[in-house]
N, C-alpha and C positions, 0 to 999 in steps of 0.2 A: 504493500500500500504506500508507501517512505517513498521506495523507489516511482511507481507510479506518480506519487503527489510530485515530485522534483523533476521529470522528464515533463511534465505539465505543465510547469509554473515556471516559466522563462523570461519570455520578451516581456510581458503584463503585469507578470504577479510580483516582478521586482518594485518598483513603486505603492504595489499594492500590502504587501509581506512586509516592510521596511517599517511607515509607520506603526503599526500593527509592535513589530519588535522593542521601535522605540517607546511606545506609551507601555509597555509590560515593567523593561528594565529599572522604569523610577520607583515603581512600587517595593522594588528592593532595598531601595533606600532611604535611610531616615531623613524625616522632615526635617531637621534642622541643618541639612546637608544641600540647600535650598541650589548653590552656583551648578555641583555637576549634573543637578537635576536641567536644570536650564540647557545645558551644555546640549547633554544629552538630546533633549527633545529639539533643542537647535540641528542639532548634528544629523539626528535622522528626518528629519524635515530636507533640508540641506540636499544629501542625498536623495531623496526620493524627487528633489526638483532637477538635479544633474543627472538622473536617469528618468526622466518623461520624457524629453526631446529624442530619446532612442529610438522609439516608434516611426518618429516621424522622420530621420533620417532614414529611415529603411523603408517607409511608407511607398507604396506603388500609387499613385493617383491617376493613374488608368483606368483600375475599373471601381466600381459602388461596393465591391462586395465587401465584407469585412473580414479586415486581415488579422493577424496575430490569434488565431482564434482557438481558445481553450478553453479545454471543458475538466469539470471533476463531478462525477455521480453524488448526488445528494441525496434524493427520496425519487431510488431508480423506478421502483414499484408505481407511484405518480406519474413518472417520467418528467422529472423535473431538474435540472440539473444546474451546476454552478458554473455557469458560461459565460464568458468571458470574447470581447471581440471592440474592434477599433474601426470607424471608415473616416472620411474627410470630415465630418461634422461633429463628431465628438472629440476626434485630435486634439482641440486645439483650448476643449475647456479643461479636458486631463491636466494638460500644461497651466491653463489658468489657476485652477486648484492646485496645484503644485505649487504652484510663485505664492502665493498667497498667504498658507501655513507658515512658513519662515517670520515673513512678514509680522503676521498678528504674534508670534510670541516673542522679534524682537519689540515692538512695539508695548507687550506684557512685562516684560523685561526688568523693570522696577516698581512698576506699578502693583503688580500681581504678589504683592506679599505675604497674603494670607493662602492659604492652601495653595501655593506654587505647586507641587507636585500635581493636584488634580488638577490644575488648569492644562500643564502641559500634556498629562495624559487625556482630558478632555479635546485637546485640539488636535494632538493626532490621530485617534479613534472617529474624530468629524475627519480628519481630510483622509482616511482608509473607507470610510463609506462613501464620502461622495465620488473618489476615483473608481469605487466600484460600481455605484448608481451611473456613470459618464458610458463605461465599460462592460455592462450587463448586456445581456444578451437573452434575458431568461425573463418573461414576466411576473413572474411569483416575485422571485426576487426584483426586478425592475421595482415591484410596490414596494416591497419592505425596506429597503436600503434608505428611499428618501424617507421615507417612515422614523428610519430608526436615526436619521440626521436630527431628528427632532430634538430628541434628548442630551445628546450634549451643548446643543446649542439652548435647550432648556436650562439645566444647570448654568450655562456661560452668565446668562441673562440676570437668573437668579439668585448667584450668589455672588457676586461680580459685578451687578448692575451697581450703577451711580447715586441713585437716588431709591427715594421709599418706595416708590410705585413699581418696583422692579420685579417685586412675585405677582405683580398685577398683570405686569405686561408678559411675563413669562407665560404663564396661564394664557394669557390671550393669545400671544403665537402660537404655545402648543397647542390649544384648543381647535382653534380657527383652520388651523394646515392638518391636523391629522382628520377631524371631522368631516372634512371635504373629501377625505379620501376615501372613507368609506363605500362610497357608489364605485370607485376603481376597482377596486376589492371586488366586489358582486360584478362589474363587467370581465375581470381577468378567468373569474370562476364559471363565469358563462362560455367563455371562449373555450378554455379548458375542457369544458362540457361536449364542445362543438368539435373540436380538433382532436384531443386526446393529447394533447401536450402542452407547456406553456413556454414551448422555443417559441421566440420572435421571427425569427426565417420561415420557420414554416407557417405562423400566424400570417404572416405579410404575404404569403401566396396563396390565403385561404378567400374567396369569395362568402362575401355575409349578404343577406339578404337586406334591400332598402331599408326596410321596418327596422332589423335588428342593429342596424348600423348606426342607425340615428341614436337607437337606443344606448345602445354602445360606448357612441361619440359623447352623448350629455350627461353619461357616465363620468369619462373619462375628464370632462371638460370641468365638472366640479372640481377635482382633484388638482389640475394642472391650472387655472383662473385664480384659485387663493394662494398659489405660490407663486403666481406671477408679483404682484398681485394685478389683478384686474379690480375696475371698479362695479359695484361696492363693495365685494370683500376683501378691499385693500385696507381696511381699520388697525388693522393688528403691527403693519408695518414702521407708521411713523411711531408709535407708542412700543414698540421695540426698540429703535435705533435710538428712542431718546433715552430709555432707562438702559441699558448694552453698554458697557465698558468700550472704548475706544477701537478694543482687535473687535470686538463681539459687531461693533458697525462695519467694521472691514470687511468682516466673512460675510456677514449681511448682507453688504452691498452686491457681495462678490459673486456669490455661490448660489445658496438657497433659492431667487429668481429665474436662477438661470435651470433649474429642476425643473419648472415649471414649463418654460419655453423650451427646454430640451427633449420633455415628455411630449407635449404638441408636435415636434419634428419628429420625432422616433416611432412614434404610438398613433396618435389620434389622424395626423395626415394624412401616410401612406397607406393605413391599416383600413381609415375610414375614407375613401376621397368621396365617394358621392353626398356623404353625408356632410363634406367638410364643404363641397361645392353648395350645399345647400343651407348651413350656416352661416356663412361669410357676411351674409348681411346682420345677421344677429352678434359676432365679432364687432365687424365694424361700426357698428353704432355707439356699444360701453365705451368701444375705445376711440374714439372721437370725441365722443365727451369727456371722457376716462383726461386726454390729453389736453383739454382745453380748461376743464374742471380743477384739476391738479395746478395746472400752472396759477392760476386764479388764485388759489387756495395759501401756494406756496407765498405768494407775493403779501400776502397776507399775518403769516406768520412770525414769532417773533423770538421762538427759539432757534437756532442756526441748526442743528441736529433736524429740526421736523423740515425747515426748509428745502435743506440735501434732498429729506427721505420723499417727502411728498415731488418734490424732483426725480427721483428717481421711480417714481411709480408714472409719470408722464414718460419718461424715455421706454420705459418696458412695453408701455402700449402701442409703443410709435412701432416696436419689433411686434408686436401680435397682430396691427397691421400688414405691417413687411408680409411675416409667414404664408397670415392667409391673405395674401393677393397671388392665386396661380400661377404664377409665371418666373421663370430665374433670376430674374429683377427683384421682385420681391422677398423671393426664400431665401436666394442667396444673399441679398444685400442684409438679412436681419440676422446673418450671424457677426457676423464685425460685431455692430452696437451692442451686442450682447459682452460678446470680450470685452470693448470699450466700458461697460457699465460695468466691470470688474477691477476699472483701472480708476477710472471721473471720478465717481463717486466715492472712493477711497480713501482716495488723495485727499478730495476737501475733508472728508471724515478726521483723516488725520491732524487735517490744519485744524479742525474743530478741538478736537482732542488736545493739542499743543497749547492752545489759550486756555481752554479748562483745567490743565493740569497748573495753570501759571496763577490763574485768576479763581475759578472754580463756579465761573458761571457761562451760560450759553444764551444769556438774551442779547439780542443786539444791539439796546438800547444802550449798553454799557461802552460797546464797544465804539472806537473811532479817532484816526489817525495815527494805525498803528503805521504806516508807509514811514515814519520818523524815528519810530522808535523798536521795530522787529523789519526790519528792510526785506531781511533775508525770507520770512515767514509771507514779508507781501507778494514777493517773486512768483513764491512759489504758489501761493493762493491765486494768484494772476494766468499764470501758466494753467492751473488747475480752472480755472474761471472760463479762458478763452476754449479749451475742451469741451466744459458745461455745453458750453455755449454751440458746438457741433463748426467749429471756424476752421473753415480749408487747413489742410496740413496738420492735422489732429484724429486719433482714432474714430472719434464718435461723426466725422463728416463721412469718411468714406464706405458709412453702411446706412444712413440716412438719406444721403440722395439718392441710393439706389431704391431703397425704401420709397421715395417719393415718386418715383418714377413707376418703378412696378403700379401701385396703388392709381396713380392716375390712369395708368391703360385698363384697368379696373373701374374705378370709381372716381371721378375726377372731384367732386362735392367732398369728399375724405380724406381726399388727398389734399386738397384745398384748406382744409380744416387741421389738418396734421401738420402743414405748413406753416399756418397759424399758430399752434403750438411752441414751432419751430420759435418763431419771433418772440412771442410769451416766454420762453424758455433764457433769448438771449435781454430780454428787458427786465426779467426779477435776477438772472444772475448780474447783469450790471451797476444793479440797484443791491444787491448783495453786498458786492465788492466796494461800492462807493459806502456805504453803511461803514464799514469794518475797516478798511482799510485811510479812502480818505477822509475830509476834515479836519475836524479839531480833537486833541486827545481830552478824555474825560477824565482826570487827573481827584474829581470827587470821589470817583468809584472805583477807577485803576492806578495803582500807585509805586510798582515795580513792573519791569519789562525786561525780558530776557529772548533773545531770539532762538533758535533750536539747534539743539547743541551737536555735535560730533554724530552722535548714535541718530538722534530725530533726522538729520541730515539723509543721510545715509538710505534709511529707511525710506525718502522722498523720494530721490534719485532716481534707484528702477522703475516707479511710475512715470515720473518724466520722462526718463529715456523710451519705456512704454509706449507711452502717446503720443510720442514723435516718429518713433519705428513705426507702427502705426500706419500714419497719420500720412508719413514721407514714402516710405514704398510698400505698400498693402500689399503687390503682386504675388507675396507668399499665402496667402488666406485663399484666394480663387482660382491656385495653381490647385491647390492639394483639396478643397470644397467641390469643383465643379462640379465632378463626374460624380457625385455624392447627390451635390443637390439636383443634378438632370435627371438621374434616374428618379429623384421623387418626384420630379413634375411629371415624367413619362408615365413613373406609376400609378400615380393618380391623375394621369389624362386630362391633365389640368391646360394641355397647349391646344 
């Protein structure tokens, strides 16, 4: 079985196996032993980020099918198996989840003083399930994986959060995301019913009838809608990211959305197209609003944390547009913004986090003229701003106008309105930056200033460089996507 399990587990399960190791080995050691714990879960993070790009070096993007592909027998009697597989469209968030890990626990780094050990074993137990949720291949598990993301990111929230309301807001993520997925549950078991397996290869070449499709699909779409989030079950969102520790907004931004819109691309489009052809207008309408609503709201607010978050619930909708507008304009344009929304919102998270940790408040009434007095913080708040903001030469432009385009040879009123968005989006981040950064300094309320040291530095960095790679030559995202995204348009006869 040894030998079996390690002839298996090669190209995939090295990123996979790694975290998995690193969050075991702390537990062996006493808590007051806090730096090699750190090390540690630093070190195995680290690695499992210098071994994701493996795949993709060896990646064929010739054809759709999925490569690297491995299996281990689970519940063979079910016929359900631990299967494991890669194509153009989930490459590239393996990697996103991989950068990201390191990330939130230098950012934990001295903040995280209290139960340091379960933080770090909490963070690499989240990025070994979500590289497996990117990497499944198997329905059963397809559901459980993001199911079981819950939990650590429950705990993260919970005990870690900033303020009181943090078992509040804990509760409400977890309630809100697992509850919606109940009906996935009962569609995976139907399918199961239907095929006699819950391999996704062979689901994807099963014909369902119109009736059951539909049913299927509004299944499927509860589940993947609140982890978008889509509006209105996007509540649970900003009331996370405001009570979430600094990394807890990171992963947030980063990961958990992208479940949801990776579910729709994997599951409900190709699985269901007639049925997806005949929702699109039930899509497009939350999220037109969904995009207009949000921006409205955001301009509104007056904590900087709800700002980001309600910001980022407008960009995710601009992508459920993308998706579902048939056509390779669309699909493929809305995987970029999705990476991009792994990087944007981060970043500012971070800059948030930087004045909280100095000041210890997030309304922005306090804030103003720090461009005098944190130069280096305005920079980079700046840099992160004009991204926000989707400006030529930046990640989040080069999967938005494609987005725009699709959508119009579609629906031109939506695309029109998503545009709009667009604008709304570059007028509360301007208005943002002009709040915080310039003016007058409020010397009442802030009374020490310290720019971001060595380590905070550091941390900034690889997003910059991020959304400028990006931003500057994309050509590597629709070298290694195409033949990924054409065949879902071919298979859902979407041309």
């Amino acid at each position: 079985m040894l030998e079996h399990f390690c002839e298996c587990y090669s190209d995939l399960s090295g990123p996979i196996l790694c975290p998995v190791l690193g969050s075991i080995i702390p537990l062996f050691i006493p808590n007051s032993r806090i730096r090699p714990i750190r090390l540690i879960g630093l070190c195995a993070s680290l690695i499992t980020f210098l071994y994701s790009p493996v795949p993709r070096i060896q990646f064929d993007p010739s054809t759709a099918k999925s490569q690297f592909v491995e299996s281990l027998r689970w519940l063979p009697y079910e016929n359900i198996n631990f299967y494991l597989g890669i194509d153009g469209i989930s490459l590239f968030f393996v990697i996103l989840t991989t950068f990201l890990i390191p990330i939130c626990i230098l950012v934990g780094w001295s903040g995280m003083r209290s139960y340091g050990k379960e933080y770090i074993t909490a963070s690499l137990i989240r990025e070994f399930l979500m590289i497996a949720v990117f990497r499944m291949l198997d329905l059963l598990l397809f559901y459980v994986l993001p199911e079981s993301v819950l939990i650590p990111m429950f705990i993260i929230i919970g005990v870690w959060g900033s303020r009181q309301r943090k078992i509040k807001a804990a509760y409400q993520f977890f309630l809100y995301t697992l509850l919606g997925s109940v009906f996935m549950l009962l569609a995976i078991l139907l399918i199961l019913l239907q095929t006699g397996t819950t391999d996704l290869q062979i689901s994807l070449t099963t014909e369902f009838s119109e009736r059951r499709q539909i049913f299927l699909w509004i299944a499927s779409f509860a589940s993947f809608a609140v982890k978008v989030p889509m509006v209105p079950v996007h509540i649970w969102l900003p009331e996370a990211h405001v009570e979430a520790p600094t990394a807890g907004s990171v992963i947030l931004a980063g990961i958990p959305s992208k479940l949801g819109t990776h579910g729709f691309l994997r599951f409900s489009i190709p699985m269901f197209p007639e049925a997806t052809l005949c929702s699109t207008p039930f899509i497009y309408t939350p999220s037109a609003i969904a995009i207009i609503y949000t921006s409205l709201t955001t301009s509104r607010q007056i904590d900087l944390k709800k700002i980001i978050a309600y910001s980022s619930v407008a960009h995710m909708n601009l992508v459920t547009i993308g998706m579902f507008s048939p056509n390779i304009q669309g699909i493929g344009g809305s995987i970029p913004p999705m990476l991009s929304h792994g990087l944007v919102p981060s970043a500012l998270f971070l800059c948030v986090g930087v004045l909280y940790d100095r000041h210890k408040t997030r309304l922005v009434r306090y804030y103003g003229g720090l461009v005098s007095t944190m130069p280096n913080l305005s920079t980079i708040s700046f840099s992160s701003t004009l991204a926000n903001m989707s400006s030529p030469g930046t990640s989040s432009f080069i999967g938005e106008f494609p987005i725009s385009v699709g959508a119009f040879q579609r629906n031109s009123l939506v695309a029109t309105l998503a545009a709009l968005g667009m604008i709304l989006g570059a007028a509360y981040s301007l208005w943002l930056y002009n709040r915080v950064v310039s003016g007058n300094l409020k010397p009442d309320f802030l009374h020490k200033f310290s720019d971001p040291n060595g380590r905070e530095v550091s941390i900034f960095i690889p997003f910059l460089v991020g959304v400028v790679r990006m931003g500057v030559h994309p050509k590597v995202f629709p070298d290694r996507m195409h033949t990924s995204v054409s065949n879902l348009v071919q298979h859902g006869k979407f041309h």
